[in-house]
C-alpha positions in Angstrom: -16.0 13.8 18.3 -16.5 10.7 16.3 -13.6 11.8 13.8 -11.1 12.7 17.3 -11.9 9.0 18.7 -10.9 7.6 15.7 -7.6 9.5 14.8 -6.9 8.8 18.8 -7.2 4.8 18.3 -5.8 4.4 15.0 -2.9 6.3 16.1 -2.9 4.4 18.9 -2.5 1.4 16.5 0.7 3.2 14.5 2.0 3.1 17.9 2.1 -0.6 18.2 3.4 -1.0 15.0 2.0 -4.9 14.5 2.7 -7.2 12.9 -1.1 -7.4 12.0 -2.9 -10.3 10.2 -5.7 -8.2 8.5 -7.5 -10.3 5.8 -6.5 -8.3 2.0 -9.2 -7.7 0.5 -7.7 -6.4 -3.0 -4.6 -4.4 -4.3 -5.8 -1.2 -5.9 -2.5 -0.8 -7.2 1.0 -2.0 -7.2 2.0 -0.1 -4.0 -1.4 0.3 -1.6 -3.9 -2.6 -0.6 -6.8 -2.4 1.1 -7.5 -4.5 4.1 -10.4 -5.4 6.3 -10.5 -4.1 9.5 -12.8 -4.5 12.4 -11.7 -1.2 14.8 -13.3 1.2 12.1 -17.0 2.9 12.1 -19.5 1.3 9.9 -19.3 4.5 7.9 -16.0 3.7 6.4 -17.2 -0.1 6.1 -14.1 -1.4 8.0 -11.6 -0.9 5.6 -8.1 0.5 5.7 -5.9 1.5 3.1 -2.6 0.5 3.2 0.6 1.7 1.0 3.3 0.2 0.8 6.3 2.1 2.6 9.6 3.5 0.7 8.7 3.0 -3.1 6.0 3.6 -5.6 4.6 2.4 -8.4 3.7 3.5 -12.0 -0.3 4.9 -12.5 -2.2 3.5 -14.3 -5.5 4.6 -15.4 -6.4 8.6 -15.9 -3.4 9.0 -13.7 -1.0 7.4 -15.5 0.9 10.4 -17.6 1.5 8.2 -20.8 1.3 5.0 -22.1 4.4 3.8 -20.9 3.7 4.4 -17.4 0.4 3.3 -18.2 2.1 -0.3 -19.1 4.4 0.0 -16.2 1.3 1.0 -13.7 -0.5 -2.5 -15.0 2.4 -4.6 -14.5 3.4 -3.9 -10.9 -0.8 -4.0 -10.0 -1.0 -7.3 -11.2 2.5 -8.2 -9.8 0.6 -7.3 -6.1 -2.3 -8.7 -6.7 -0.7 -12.2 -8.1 1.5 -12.2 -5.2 -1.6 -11.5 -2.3 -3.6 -14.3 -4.1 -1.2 -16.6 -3.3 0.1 -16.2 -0.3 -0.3 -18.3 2.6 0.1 -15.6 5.3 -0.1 -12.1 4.8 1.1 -9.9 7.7 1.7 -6.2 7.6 3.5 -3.6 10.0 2.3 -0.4 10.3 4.8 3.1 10.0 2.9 6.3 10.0 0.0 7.8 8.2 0.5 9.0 4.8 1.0 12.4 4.2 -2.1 12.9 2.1 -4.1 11.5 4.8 -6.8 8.6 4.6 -4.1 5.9 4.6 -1.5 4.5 6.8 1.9 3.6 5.3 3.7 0.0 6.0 5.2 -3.0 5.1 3.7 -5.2 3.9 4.9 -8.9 4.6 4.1 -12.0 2.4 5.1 -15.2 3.0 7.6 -13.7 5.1 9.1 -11.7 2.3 8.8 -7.8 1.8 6.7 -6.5 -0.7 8.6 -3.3 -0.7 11.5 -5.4 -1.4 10.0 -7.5 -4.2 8.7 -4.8 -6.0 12.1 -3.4 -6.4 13.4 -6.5 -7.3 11.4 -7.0 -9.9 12.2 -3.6 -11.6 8.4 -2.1 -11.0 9.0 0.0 -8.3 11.5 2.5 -6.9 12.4 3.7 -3.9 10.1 7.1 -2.8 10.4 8.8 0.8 7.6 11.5 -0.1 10.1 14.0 -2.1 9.3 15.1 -5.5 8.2 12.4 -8.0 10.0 11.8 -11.0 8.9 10.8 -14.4 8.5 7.0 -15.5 10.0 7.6 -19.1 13.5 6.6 -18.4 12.0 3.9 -16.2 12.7 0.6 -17.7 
């Protein structure tokens, strides 16, 4: 029951789309943060996982296939988290759940400026509407 009344409210929040002024609590990576949220039980400690619509990033970590990915993955997470630690306002609207469930996809605003959109700017991200992923050796 306590699982329904949750799905019901945070879609219920999707719905409304935001903007939303959650407080950033870290980037895990270069394309999802995690944000602190007071809607959520104290089971899941108020937090919310939030990836960044349209693109992704490079793995890093056991994830990452190879090295250069593994580069790549480093560079756009500390691209992120550069870019949340100084920011004066942080603001994120809210698309749809992710299709692996557990986090919401959105943009994420800072300073007024997408992420999305900086990301791709700054050659560390490319444009990913769920289809197949493709390697990161050609990836430059």
């Amino acid at each position: 029951m306590r699982l329904f009344l949750l799905t019901l409210f945070l879609s219920s929040i999707l719905y409304a789309q935001g903007p939303y002024e959650w407080k950033v609590i870290r980037a895990i990576d270069g394309d999802t943060i995690e944000v602190q949220v007071d809607f959520l039980p104290s089971e899941l400690n108020n937090k919310l996982h939030v990836r960044v619509w349209g693109i992704d990033t490079p793995e890093k970590g056991f994830r990452a296939q190879n090295e250069h990915e593994q580069e790549l993955g480093v560079k756009a997470s500390e691209f992120t988290k550069n870019a949340i630690a100084s920011a004066k306002e942080i603001k994120i609207n809210l698309i749809m759940w992710d299709k692996f469930g557990g986090r919401v996809l959105g943009d994420v605003l800072i300073d007024g400026k997408s992420l999305r959109q900086l990301l791709l700017d700054n050659h560390l991200a490319r444009e990913y509407f769920g289809d197949k992923k493709k390697s990161w050796d050609d990836f430059k």
